[in-house]
MDTraj code that builds the backbone (N, CA, C; nanometers):
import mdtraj as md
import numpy as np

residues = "UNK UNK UNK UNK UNK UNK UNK UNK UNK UNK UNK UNK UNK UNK UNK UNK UNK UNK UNK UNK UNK UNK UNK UNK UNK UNK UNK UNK UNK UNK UNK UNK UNK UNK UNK UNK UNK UNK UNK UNK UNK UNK UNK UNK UNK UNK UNK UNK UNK UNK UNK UNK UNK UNK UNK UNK UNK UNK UNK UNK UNK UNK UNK UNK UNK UNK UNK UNK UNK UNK UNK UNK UNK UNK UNK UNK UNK UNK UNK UNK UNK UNK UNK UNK UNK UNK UNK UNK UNK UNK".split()
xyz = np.array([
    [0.0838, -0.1189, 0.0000],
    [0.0000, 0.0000, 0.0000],
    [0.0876, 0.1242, 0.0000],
    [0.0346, 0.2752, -0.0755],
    [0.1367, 0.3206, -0.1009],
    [0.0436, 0.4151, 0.0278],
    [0.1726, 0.5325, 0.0519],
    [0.0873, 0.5911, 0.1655],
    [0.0591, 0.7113, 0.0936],
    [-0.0492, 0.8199, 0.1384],
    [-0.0686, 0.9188, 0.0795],
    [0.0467, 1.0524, 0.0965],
    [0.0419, 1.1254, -0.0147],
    [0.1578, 1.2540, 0.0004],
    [0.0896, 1.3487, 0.0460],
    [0.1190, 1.4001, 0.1596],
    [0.0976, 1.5400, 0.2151],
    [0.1516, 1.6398, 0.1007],
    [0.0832, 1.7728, 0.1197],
    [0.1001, 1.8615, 0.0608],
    [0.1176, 1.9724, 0.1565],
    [0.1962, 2.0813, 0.1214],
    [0.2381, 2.2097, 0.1967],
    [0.1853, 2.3514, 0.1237],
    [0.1073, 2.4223, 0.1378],
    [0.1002, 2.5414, 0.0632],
    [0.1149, 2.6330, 0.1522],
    [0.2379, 2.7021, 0.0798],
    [0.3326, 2.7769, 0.1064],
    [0.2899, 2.9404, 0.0524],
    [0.2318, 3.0322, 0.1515],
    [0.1707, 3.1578, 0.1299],
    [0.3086, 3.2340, 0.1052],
    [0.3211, 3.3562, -0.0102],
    [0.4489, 3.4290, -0.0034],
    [0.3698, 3.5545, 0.0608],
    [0.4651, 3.6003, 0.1761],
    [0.4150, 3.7062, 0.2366],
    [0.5409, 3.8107, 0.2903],
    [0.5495, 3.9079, 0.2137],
    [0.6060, 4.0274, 0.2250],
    [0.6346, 4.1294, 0.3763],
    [0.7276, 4.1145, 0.4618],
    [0.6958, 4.1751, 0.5467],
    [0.8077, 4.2460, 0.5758],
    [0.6825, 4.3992, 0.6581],
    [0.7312, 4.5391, 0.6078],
    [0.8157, 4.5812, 0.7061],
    [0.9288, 4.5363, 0.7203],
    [1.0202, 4.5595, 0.8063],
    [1.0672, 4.6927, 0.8140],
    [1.0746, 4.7644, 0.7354],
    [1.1002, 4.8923, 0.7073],
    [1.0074, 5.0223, 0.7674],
    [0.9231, 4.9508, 0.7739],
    [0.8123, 5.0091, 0.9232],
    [0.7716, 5.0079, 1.0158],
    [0.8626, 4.8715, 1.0806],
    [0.8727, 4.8440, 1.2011],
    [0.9567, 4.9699, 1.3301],
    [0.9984, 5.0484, 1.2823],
    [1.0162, 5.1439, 1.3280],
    [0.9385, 5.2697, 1.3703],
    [0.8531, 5.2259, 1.2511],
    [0.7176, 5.3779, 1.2674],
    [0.6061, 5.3182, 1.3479],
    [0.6269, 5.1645, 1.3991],
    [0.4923, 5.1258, 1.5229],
    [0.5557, 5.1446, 1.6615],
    [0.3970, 5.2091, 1.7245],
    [0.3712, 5.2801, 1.8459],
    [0.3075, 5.1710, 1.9510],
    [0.3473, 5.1316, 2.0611],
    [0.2828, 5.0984, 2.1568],
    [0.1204, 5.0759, 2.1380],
    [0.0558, 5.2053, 2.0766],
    [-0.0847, 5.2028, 2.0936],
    [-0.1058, 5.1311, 1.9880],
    [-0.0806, 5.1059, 1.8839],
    [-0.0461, 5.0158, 1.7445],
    [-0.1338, 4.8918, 1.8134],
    [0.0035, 4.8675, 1.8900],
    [0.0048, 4.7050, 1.9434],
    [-0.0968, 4.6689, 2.0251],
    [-0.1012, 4.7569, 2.1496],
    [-0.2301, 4.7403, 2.2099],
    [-0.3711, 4.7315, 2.1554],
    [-0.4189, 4.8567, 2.0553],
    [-0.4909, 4.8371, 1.9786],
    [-0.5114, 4.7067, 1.9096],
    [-0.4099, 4.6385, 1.8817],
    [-0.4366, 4.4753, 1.8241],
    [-0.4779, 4.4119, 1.9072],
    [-0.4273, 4.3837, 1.9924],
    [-0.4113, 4.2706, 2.1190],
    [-0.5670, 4.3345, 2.1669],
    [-0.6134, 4.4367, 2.2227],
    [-0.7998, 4.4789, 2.2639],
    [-0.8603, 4.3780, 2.2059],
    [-0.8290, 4.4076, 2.0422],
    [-0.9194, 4.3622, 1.9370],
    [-0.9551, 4.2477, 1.9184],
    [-0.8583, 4.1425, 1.9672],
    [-0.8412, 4.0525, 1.9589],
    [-0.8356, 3.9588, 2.0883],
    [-0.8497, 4.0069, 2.2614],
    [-0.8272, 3.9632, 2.3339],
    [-0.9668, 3.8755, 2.3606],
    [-1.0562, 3.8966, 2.3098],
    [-1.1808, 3.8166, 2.3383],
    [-1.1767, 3.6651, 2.2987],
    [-1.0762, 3.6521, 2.1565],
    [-1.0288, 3.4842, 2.1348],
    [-0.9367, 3.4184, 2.2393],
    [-0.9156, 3.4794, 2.3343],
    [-0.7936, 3.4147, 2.4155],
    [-0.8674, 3.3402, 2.5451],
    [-0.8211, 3.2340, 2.5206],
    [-0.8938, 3.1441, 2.6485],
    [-0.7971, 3.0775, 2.7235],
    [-0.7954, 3.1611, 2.8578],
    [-0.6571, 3.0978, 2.9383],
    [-0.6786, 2.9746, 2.9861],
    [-0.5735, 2.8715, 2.9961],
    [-0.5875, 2.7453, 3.0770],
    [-0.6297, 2.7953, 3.2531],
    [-0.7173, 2.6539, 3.2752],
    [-0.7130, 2.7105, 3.4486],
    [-0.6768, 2.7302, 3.5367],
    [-0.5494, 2.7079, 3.5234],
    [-0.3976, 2.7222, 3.5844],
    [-0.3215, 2.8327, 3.5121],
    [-0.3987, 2.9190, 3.4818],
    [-0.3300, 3.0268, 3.3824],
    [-0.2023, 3.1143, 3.4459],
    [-0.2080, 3.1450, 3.6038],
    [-0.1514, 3.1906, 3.6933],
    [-0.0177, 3.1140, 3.7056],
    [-0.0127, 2.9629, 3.6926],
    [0.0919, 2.9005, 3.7258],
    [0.1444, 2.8943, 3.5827],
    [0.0692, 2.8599, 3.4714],
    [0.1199, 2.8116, 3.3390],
    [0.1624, 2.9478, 3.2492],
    [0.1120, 3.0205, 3.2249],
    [0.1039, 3.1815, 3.2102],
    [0.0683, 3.1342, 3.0275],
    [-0.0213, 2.9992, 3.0130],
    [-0.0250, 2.9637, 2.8729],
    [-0.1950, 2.9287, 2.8614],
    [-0.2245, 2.9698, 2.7476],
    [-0.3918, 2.9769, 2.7118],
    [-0.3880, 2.9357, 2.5752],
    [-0.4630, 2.9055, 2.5448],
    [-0.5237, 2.8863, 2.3689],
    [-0.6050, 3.0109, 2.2640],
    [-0.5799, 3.0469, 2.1756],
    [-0.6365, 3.1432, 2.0783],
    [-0.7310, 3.0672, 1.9730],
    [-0.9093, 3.0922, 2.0191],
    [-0.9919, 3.0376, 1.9505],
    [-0.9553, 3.0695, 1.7912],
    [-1.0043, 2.9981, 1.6643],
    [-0.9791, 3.0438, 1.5732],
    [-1.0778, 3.1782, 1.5508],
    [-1.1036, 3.2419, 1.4558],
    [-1.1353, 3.3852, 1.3989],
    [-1.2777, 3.3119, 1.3073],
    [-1.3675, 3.4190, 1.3282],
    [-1.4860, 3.3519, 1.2279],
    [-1.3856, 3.4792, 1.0698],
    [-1.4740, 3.4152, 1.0298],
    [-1.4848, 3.4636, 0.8803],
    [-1.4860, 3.6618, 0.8816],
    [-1.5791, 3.6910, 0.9618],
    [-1.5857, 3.8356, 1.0042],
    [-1.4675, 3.9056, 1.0391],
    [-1.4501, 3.8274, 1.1690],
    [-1.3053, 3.8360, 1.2349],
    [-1.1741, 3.8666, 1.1670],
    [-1.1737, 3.7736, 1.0560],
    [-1.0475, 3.7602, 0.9854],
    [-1.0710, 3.8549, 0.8748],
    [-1.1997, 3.9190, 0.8227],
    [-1.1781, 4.0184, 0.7244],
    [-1.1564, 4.1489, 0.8244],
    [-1.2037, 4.1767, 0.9403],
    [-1.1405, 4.2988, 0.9858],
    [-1.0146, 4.2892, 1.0553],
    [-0.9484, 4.1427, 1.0433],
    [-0.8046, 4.2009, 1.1265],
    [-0.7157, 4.2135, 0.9456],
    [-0.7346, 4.1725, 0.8207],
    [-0.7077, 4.2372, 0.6944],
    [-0.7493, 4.4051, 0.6859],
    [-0.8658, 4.4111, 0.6829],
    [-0.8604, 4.5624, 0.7112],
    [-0.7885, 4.6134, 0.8081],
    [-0.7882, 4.6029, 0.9191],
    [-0.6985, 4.6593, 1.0401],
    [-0.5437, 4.6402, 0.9898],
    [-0.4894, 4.5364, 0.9571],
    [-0.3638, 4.5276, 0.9224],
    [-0.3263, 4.6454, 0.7923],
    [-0.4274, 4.6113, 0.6647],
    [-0.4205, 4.7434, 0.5447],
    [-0.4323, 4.9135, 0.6574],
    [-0.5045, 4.9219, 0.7447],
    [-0.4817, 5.0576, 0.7655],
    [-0.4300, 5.0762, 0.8854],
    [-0.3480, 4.9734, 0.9270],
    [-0.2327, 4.9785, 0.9647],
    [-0.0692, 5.0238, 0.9109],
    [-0.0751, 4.9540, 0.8067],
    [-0.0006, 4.9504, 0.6779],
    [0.0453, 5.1320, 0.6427],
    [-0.0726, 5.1559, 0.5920],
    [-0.1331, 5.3024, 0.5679],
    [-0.0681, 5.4028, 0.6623],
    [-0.1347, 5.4010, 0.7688],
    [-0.0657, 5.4872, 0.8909],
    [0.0646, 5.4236, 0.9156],
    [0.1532, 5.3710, 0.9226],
    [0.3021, 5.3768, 0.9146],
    [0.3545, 5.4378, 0.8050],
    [0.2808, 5.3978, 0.7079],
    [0.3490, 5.4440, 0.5359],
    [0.3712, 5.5899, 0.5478],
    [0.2554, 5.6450, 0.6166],
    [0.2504, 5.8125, 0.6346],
    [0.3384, 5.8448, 0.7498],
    [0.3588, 5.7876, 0.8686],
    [0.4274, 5.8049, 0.9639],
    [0.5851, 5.8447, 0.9467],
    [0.6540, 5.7121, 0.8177],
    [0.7422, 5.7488, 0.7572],
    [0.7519, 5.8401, 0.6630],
    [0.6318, 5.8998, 0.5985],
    [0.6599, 6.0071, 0.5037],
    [0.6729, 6.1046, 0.5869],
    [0.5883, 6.1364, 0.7090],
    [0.6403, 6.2405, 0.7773],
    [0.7588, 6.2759, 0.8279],
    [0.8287, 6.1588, 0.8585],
    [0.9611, 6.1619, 0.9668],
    [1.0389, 6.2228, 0.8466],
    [0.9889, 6.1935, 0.7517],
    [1.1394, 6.2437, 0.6277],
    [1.1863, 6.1046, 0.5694],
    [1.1869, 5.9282, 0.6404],
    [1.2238, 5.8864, 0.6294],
    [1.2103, 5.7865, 0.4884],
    [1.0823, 5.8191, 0.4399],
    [1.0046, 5.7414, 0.3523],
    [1.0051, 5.5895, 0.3963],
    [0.9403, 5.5140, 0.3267],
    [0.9293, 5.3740, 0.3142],
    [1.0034, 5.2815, 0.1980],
    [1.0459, 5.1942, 0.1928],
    [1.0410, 5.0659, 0.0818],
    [0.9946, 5.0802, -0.0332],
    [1.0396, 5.1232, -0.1644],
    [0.9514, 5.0920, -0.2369],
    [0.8504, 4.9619, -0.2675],
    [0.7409, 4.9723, -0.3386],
    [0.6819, 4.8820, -0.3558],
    [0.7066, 4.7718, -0.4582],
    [0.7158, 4.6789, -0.4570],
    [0.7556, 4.5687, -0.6057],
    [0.6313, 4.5450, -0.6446],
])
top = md.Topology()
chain = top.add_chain()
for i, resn in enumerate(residues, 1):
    res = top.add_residue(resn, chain, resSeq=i)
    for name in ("N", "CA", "C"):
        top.add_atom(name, md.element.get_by_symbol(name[0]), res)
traj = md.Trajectory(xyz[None], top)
């Protein structure tokens, strides 16, 4: 019997390192709010300091794409302000 072949699909994803400089604290927090309602701590959360992250409905996952695009956005400008610009785009 032959066994079956797994398959891997492999997403190419671009990341904007070059703007990792222009994120703010409130950036981050702002994510983590948004998102703290999927987090379900173990019941020993105190001793383990480890929980599980429900998956995202369908909703969920189109506004953390939007949130991430105007995220994106406000750094892009953050660096045009500093003087520093951004990356071009490929």
């Amino acid at each position: 019997m032959s066994r079956p072949v797994e398959r891997t699909i492999l997403w190419k994803m671009k990341l904007r390192l070059d703007l990792l400089e222009h994120l703010k604290a409130e950036d981050i927090r702002q994510a983590a709010a948004e998102s703290v309602h999927r987090f379900k701590p173990e019941p020993n959360f105190s001793k383990t300091g480890t929980g599980t992250l429900s998956s995202a409905s369908t909703k969920e996952r189109a506004k953390e794409v939007e949130h991430s695009m105007e995220l994106t956005r406000k750094l892009e400008e953050r660096a045009r302000r500093s003087g520093r610009g951004s990356a071009p785009k490929r």
